[in-house]
C-alpha positions as CSV (number, residue, x, y, z in Angstrom):
1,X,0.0,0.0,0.0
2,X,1.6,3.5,-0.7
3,X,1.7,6.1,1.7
4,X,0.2,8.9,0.3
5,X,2.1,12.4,0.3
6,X,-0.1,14.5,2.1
7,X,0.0,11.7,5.2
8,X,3.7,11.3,5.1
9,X,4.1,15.3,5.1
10,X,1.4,15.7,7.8
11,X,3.8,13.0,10.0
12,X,6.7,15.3,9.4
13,X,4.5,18.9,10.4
14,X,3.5,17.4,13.4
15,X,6.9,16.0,14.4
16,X,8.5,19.3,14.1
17,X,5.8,21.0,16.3
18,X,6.9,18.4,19.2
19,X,10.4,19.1,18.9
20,X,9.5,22.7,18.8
21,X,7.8,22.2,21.8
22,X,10.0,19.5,23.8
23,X,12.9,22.3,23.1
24,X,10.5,24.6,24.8
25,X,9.9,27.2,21.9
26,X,6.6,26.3,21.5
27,X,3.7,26.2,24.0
28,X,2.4,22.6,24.4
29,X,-0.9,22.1,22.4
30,X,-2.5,18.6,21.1
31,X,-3.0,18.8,17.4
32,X,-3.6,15.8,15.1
33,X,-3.4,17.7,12.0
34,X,-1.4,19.8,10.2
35,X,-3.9,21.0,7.6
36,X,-2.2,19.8,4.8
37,X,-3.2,21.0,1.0
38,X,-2.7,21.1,-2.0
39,X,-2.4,24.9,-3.2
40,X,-3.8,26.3,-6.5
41,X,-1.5,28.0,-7.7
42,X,1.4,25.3,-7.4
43,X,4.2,28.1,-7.8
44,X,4.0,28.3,-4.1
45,X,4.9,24.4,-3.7
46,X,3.6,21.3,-4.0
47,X,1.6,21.5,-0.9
48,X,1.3,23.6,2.0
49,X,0.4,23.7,6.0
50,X,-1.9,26.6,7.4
51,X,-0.6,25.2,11.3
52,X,0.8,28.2,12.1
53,X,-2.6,30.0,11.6
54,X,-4.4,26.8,13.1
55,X,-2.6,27.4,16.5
56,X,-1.9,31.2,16.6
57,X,-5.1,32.0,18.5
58,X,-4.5,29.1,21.3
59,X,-0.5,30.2,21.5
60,X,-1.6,33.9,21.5
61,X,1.7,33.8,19.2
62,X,1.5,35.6,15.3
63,X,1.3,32.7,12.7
64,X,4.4,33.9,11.0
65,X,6.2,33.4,14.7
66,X,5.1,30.4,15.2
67,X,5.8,29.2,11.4
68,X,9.5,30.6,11.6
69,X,9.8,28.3,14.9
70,X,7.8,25.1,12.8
71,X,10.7,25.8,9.6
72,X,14.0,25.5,12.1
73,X,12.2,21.3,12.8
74,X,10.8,20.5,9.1
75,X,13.4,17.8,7.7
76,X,15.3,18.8,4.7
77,X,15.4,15.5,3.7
78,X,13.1,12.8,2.8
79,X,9.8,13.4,0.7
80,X,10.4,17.4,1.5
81,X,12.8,19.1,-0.9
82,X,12.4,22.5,0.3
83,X,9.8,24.2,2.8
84,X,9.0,27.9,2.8
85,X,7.6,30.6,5.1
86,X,4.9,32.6,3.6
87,X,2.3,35.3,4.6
88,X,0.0,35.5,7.1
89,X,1.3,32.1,8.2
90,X,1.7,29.2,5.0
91,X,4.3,26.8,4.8
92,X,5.1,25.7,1.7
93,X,6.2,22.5,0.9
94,X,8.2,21.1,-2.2
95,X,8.3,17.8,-2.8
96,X,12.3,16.3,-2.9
97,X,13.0,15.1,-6.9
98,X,14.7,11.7,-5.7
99,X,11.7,11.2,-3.6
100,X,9.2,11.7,-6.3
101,X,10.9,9.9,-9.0
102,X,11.3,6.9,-6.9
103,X,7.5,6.7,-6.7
104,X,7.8,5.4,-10.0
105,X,8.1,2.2,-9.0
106,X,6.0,2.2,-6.3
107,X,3.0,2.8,-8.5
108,X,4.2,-0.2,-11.1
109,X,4.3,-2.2,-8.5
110,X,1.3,-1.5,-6.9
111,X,-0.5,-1.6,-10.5
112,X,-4.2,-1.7,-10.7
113,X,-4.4,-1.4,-7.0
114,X,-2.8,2.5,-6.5
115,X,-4.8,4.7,-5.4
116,X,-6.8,2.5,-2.9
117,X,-6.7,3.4,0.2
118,X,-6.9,1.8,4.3
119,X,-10.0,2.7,6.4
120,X,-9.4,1.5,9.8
121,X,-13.2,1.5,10.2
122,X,-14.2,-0.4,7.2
123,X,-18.1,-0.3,6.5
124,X,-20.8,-2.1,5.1
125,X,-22.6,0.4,2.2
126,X,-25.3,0.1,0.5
127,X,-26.0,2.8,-2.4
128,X,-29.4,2.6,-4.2
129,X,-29.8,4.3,-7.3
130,X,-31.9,4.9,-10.6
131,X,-34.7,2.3,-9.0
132,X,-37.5,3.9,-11.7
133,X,-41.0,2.2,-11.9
134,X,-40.5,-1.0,-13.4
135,X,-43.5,0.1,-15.9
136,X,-41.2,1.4,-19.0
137,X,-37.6,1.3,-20.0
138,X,-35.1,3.6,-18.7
139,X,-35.2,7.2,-20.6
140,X,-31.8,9.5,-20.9
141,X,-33.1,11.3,-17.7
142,X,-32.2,8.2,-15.7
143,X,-28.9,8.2,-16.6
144,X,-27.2,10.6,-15.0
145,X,-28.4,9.2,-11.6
146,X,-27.6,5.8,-12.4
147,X,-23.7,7.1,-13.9
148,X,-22.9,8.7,-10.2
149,X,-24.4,6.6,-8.1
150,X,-22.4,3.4,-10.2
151,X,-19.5,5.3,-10.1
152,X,-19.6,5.9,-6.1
153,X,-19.8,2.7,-5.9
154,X,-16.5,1.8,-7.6
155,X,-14.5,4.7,-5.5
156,X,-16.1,3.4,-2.1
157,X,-14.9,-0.1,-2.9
158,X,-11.4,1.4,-3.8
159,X,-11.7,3.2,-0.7
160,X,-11.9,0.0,1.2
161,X,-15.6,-0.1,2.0
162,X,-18.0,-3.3,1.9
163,X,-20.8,-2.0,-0.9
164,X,-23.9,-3.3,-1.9
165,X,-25.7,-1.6,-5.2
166,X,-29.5,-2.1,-5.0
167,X,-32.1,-1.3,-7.6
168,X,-35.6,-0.9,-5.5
169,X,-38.7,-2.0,-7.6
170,X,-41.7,-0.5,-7.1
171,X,-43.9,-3.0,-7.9
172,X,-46.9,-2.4,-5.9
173,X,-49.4,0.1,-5.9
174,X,-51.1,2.1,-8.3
175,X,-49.2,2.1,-10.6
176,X,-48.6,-1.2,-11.5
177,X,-52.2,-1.4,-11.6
178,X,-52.1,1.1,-14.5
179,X,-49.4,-0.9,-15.9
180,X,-51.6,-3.5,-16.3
181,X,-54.5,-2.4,-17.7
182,X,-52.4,-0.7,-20.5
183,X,-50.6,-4.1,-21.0
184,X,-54.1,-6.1,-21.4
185,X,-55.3,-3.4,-23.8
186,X,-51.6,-3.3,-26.5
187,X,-52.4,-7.4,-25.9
188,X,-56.0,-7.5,-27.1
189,X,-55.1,-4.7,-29.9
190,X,-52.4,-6.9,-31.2
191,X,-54.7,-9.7,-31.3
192,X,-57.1,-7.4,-33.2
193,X,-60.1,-6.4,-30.9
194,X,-60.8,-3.0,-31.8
195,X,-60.2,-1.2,-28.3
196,X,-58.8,2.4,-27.6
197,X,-56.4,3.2,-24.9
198,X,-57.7,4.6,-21.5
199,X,-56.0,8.0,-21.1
200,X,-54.5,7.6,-17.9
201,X,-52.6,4.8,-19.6
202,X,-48.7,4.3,-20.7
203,X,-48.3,4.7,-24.1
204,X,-44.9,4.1,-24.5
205,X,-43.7,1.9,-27.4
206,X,-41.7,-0.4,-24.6
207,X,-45.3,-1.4,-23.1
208,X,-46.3,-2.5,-27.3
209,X,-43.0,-4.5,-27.1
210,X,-43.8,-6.5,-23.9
211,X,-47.5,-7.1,-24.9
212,X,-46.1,-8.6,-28.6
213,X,-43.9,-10.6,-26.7
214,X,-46.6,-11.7,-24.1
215,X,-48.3,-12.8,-27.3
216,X,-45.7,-14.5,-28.9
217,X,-45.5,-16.7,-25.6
218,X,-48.9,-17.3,-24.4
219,X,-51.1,-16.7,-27.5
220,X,-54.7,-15.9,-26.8
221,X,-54.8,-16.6,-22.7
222,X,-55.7,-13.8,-21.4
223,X,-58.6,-13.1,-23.6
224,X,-59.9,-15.8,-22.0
225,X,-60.4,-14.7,-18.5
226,X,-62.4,-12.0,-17.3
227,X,-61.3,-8.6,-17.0
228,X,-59.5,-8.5,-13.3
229,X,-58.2,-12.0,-13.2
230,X,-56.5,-11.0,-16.6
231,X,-54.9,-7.8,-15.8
232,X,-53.2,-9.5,-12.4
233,X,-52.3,-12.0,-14.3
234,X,-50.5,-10.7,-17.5
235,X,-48.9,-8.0,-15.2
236,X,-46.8,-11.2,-13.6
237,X,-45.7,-11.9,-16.8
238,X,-45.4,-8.5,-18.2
239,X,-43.2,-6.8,-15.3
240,X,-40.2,-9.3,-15.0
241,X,-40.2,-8.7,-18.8
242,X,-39.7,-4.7,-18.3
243,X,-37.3,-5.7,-15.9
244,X,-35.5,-7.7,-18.3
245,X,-35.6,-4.2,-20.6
246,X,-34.4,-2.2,-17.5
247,X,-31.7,-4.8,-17.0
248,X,-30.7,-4.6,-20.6
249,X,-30.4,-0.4,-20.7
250,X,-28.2,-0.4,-17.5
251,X,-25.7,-2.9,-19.1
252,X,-25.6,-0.5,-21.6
253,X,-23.7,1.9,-19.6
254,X,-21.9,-0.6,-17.8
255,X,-24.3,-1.0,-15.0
256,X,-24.7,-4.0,-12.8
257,X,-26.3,-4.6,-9.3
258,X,-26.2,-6.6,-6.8
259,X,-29.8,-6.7,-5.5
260,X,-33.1,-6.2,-7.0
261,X,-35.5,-5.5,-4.6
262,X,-39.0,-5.8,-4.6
263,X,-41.8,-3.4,-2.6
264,X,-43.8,-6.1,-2.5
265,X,-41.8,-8.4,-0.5
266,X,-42.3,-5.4,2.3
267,X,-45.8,-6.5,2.7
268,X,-46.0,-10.4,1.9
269,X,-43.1,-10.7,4.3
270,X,-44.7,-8.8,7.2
271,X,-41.9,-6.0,7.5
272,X,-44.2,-3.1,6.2
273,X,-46.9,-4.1,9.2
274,X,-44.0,-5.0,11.3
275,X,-42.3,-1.2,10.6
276,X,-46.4,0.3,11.1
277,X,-46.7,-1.2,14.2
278,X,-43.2,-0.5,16.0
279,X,-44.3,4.0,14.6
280,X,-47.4,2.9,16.6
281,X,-46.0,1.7,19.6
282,X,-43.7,4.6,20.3
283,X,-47.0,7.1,19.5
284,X,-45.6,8.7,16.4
285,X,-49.0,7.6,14.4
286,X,-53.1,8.6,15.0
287,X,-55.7,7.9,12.9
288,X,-57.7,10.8,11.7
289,X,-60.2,11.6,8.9
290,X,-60.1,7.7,8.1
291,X,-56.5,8.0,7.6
292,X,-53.4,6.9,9.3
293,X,-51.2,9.6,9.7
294,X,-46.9,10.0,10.9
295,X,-47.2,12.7,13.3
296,X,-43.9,14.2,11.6
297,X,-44.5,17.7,13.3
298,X,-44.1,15.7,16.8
299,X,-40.5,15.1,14.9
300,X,-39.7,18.8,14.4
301,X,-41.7,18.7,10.8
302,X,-44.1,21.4,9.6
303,X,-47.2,18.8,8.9
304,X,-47.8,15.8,9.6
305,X,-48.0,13.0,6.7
306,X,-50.1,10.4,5.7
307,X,-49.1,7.0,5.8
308,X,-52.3,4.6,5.1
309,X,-54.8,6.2,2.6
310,X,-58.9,6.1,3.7
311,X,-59.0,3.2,1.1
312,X,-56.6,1.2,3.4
313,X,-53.6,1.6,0.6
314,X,-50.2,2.5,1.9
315,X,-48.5,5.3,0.4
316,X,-45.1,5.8,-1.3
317,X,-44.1,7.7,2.0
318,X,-44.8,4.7,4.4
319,X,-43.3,2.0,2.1
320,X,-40.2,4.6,1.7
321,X,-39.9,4.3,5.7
322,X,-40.7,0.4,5.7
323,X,-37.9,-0.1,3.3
324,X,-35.5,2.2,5.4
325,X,-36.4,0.3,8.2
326,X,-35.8,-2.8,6.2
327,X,-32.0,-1.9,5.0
328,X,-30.8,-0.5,8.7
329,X,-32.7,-3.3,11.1
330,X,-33.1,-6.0,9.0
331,X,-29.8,-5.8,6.4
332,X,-27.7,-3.7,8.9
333,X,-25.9,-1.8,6.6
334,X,-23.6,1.0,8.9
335,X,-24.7,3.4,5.9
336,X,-27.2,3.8,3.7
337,X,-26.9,6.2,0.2
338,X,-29.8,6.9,-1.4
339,X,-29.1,8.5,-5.2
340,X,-32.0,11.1,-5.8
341,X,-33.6,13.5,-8.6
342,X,-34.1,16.6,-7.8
343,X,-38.3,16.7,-7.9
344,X,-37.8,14.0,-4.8
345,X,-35.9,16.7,-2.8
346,X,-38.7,17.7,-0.5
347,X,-39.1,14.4,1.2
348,X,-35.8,14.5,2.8
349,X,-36.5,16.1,5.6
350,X,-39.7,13.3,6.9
351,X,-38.0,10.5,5.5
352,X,-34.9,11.3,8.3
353,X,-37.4,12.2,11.0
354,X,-39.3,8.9,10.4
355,X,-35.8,6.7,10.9
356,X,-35.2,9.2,13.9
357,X,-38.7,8.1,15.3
358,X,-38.1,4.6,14.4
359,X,-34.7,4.8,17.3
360,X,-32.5,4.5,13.8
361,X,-29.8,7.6,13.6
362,X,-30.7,9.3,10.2
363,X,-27.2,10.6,10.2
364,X,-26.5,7.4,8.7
365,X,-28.6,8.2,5.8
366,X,-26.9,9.8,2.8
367,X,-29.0,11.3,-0.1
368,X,-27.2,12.3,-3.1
369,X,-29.9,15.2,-5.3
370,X,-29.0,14.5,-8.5
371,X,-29.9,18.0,-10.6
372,X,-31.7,18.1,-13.9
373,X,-29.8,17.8,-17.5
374,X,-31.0,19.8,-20.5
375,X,-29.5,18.3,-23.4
376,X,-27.7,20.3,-26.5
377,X,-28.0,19.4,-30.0
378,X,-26.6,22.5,-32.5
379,X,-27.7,25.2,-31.3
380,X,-30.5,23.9,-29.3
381,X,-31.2,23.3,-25.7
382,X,-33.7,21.9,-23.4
383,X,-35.5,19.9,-20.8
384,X,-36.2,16.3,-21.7
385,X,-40.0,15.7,-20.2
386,X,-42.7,12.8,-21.0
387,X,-45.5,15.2,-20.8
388,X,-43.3,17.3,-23.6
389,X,-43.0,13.7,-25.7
390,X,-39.3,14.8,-26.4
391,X,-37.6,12.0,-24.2
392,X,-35.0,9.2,-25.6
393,X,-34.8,6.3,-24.6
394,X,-31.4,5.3,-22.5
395,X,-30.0,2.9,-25.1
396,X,-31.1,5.3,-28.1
397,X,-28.3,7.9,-26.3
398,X,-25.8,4.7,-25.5
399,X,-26.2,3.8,-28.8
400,X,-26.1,7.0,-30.7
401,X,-22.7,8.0,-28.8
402,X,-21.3,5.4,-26.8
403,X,-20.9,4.5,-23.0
404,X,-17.8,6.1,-22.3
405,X,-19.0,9.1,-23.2
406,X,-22.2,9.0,-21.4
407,X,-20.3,8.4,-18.4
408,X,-17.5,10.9,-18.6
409,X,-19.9,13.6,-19.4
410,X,-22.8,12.7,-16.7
411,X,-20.0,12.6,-14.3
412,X,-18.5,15.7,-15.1
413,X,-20.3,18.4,-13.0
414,X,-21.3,18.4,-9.5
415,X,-24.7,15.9,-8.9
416,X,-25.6,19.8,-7.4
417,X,-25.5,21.5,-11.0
418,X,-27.3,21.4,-13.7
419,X,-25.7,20.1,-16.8
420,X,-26.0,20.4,-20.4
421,X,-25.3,17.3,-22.1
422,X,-23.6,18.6,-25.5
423,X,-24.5,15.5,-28.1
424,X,-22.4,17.3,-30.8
425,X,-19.3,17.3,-28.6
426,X,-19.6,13.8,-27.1
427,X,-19.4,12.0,-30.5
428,X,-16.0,14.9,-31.6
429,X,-12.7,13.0,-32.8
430,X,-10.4,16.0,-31.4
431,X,-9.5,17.2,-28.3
432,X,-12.2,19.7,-27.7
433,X,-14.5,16.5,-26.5
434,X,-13.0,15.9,-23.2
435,X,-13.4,12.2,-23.5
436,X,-11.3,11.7,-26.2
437,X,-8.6,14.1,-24.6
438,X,-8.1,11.5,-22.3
439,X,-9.0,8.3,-23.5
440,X,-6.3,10.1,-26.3
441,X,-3.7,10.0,-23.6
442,X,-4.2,6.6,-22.9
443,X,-4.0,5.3,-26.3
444,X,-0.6,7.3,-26.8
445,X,1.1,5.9,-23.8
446,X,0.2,2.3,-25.7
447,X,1.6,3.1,-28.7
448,X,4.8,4.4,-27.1
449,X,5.2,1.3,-25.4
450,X,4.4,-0.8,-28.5
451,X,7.2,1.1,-30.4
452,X,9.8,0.6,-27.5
453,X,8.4,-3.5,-27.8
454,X,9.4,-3.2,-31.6
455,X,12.4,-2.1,-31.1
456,X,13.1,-4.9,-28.5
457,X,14.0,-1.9,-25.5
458,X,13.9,-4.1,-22.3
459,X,13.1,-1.0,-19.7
460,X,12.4,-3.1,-16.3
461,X,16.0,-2.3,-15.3
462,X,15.7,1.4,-15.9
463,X,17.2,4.1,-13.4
464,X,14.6,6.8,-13.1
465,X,17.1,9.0,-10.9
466,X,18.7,10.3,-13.9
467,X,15.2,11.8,-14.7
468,X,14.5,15.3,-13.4
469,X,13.0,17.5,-16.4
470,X,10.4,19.8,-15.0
471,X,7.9,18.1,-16.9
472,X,8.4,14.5,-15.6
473,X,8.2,15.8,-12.1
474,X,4.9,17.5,-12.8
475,X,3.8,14.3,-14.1
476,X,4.4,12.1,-11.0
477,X,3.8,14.4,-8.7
478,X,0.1,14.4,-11.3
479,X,-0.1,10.9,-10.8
480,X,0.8,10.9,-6.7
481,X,-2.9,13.2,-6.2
482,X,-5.2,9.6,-7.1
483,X,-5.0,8.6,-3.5
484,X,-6.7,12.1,-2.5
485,X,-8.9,12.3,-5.3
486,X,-10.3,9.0,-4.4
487,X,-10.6,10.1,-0.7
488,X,-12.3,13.6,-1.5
489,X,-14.7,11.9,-3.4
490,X,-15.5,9.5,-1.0
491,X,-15.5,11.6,2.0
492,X,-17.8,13.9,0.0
493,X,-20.1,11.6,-1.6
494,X,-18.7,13.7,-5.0
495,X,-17.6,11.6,-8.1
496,X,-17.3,14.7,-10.2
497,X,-13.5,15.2,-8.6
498,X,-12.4,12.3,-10.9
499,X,-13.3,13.3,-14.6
500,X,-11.3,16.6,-13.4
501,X,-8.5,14.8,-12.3
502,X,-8.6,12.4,-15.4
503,X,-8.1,15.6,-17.6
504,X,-5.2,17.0,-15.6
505,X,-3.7,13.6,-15.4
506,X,-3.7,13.6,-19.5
507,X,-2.6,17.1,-19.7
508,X,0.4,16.6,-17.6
509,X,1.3,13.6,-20.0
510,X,0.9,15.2,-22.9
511,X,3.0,18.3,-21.6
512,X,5.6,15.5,-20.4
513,X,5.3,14.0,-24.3
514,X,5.5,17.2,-25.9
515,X,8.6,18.1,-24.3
516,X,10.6,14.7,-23.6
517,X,11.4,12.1,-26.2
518,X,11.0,9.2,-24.9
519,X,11.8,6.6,-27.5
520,X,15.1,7.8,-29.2
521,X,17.4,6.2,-31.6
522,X,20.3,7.0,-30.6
523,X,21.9,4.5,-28.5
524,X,23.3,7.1,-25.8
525,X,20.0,8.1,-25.2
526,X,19.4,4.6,-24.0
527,X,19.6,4.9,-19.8
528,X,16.8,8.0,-20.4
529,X,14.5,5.8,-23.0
530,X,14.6,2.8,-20.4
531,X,14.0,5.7,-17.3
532,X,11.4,7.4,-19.7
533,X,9.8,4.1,-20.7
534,X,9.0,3.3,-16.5
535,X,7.8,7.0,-16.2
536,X,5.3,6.4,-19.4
537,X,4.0,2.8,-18.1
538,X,3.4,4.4,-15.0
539,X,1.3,7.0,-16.0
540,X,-0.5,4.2,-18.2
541,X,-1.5,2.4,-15.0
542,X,-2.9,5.4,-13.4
543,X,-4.7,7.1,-16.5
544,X,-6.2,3.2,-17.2
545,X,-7.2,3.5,-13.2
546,X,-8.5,6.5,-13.6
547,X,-10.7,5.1,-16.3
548,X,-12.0,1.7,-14.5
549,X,-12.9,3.8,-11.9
550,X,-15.3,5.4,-14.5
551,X,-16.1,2.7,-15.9
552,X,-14.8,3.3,-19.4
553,X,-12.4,1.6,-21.8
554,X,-8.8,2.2,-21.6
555,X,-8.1,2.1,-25.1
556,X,-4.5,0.9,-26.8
557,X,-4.9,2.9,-29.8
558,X,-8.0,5.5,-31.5
């Protein structure tokens, strides 16, 4: 496992405050971190430490003081090649060029696995996402949801964390009752009654497809059976089919999970009643106007909430809580992530107050708001909506320009921005499309290395200490920030740190490229080809990281 930077330089901060303070310069304080950072502007340094300015208030002392003190400790040697005093009270850190460059081998030999990191508290995660009514195939407004949430699941597991990706199928209520009906009537139109849709019905072209194919297996069934018996029973044939077309778009991008779990197994299994009856017992719930209500405002809400309808029907809020109660009691996951579109927003707040009421600490619910995408085509943009009949289906996008691409670019801002999806730039060949910047970078370390195959370079034994050009320093120390873009992401719940890093990462190599040959045919050049050659194949293991984590192709050549 590789130490990352900023721990080893925090180690060494900390250090030189005790010997400041066992030499009696400093006044004894307990600190476990030097608030170490990356700066922006890396002409400063490589990193810096804002201690001084952390402890001037408790040492009544000026941060430059106290930082002059810190400087006299810092070790000149090591991972620090030079530390500097800085107003009001910065030290900056440079990283030693020996120490860097033998991270070179520390990444090759680490390989696929740099970049993960050690929790000492390692937990068991479950992150539910996309889990859309399973009454239609996924549209493109799913798939920004379902791209973040997948990829948080990747960085947790490289963080070290147990996870457990769940789809939730809502396959009770209302409307699955509507799916039915609109199944029955695309089945008896296909076998050529003359009947018009209801027009509360789903008209997609997806329900058409699962009504032929109901057909095509059980011929003329269900026009045998009277009207009720045959809508509840083509729906169990009809749902696990849409399920098969859900399953079928989220393997388009790449998507696989782990559960499927079903709302109805909530109430055949006793846990809805079970969940109902525990709100009861600690007198969050009264019945009034026919109704069973959550006394939410008992919880610090501003109303209270309806859990069981006057016609004895739960609704979505109560099976929301059941199913909470189900993942935290029953499944005892130590944390729970729940992947969100922005019109669900508004039920935060109850949903946590019900876990609260239910003695579970909501603190261990995470909801990600996932904000809404308008898409771009020329010189047009807008809001995808059903009711506006301008949404595409998922695979339509997949197919029209590729998972890769739907996946860089969905991860790309913040889940708390909107984004414009540009379709014209996702499908460019140049370096203006962002995904082809850096699956670019990628392909170019590969064909490096197949030249230096071709030419029959061995380059294991390389010495990378003769290495030092600016560039090549930039580069590692590029390649040395995975660790803490896999932790900020993580700690944040934010997976739109590592398209950003991926970018920088294939700028760096292609300001390294542009500047150092690496494959030269002169045979004094040798010792810096074979140096140059570990440097390249290093930065091919992280970029190709990089793009696992995103589940994209790492390709050898474009």
């Amino acid at each position: 496992m590789l130490i990352k930077a900023s721990e080893i330089l925090n180690g060494n901060l900390l250090q030189a405050l005790d010997s400041a303070i066992e030499n009696g310069e400093l006044p004894p304080t307990q600190v476990s971190d030097a608030a170490i950072e990356r700066p922006q502007n890396t002409h400063h340094g490589d990193f810096a430490s804002s201690l001084p300015l952390k402890l001037a208030r408790e040492m009544k002392m000026s941060p430059m003081a106290i930082g002059k003190i810190l400087s006299k400790y810092i070790p000149q040697q090591g991972i620090i090649g030079e530390s500097q005093l800085a107003p009001p009270g910065f030290v900056n850190l440079r990283l030693d060029s020996k120490w860097l460059l033998s991270q070179i081998h520390q990444i090759r030999d680490l390989k696929n696995s740099f970049g993960n990191l050690y929790v000492e508290e390692k937990k068991k995660i479950q992150i539910e996402y996309v889990s859309a009514n399973p009454t239609g195939r996924l549209h493109i407004a799913h798939a920004r949801g379902a791209v973040i949430g997948s990829a948080l699941a990747k960085l947790l597991k490289a963080a070290g964390h147990t996870v457990e990706e769940e789809y939730y199928l809502n396959d009770a209520g209302n409307q699955i009752d509507k799916f039915n009906k609109s199944l029955l009537t695309r089945y008896k139109q296909i076998a050529g009654l003359e009947i018009d849709l209801p027009e509360d019905a789903y008209p997609g072209e997806d329900i058409i497809d699962v009504a032929k194919s109901v057909w095509d297996d059980e011929g003329d069934r269900y026009l045998r059976l009277d009207e009720d018996e045959a809508e509840e029973s083509i729906g169990t044939k009809g749902i696990p089919k849409m399920i098969d077309g859900i399953k079928e778009d989220l393997e388009s991008l790449r998507i696989k999970f782990d559960e499927w779990f079903s709302e109805t197994s909530l109430y055949t299994q006793g846990e809805f009643e079970t969940c109902m009856q525990l709100l009861n017992d600690k007198g969050f719930t009264t019945d009034r106007d026919g109704a069973t209500w959550l006394e939410s405002t008992k919880l610090g809400e501003d109303k209270d909430n309806v859990l069981i309808r006057t016609s004895g029907t739960p609704t979505y809020f109560a099976s929301d809580i059941a199913y909470h109660y189900n993942k935290f009691d029953q499944r005892n996951f130590t944390e729970v992530i729940d992947v969100w579109g922005a019109d669900h927003q508004g039920q935060i707040g109850r949903l946590r107050s019900a876990l609260d009421a239910l003695g579970i600490d909501s603190k261990k619910l995470k909801i990600i708001v996932v904000q809404m995408v308008r898409f771009k085509k020329g010189e047009t943009s807008e809001k995808l909506s059903k009711r506006k009949g301008n949404v595409i289906p998922l695979i339509d996008l997949v197919n029209e320009i590729g998972a890769d691409a739907c996946r860089f670019l969905f991860l790309s801002r913040s889940n708390e921005s909107q984004l414009e999806f540009d379709l014209d730039l996702a499908k460019k060949q140049s370096s203006e499309n962002p995904v082809y910047y850096v699956q670019y970078g990628h392909a170019r370390i590969c064909s490096i290395l197949r030249l230096a195959k071709e030419r029959d370079i061995e380059f294991s034994d390389g010495d990378v200490s003769i290495l030092g050009d600016p560039t090549e320093l930039s580069l590692i120390n590029k390649m040395l920030e995975l660790p803490d873009v896999i932790e900020t992401s993580v700690e944040n719940l934010e997976a739109h740190h590592l398209p950003y890093y991926s970018m920088e990462l294939a700028t760096a190599f292609h300001t390294f490229y542009q500047n150092c040959r690496v494959v030269s045919s002169k045979k004094s050049d040798l010792p810096t080809t074979k140096a140059r050659l570990l440097l390249v194949d290093a930065a091919r293991l992280v970029l190709g990281r990089c793009l696992n984590l995103m589940s994209m192709t790492a390709p050898d050549e474009m």
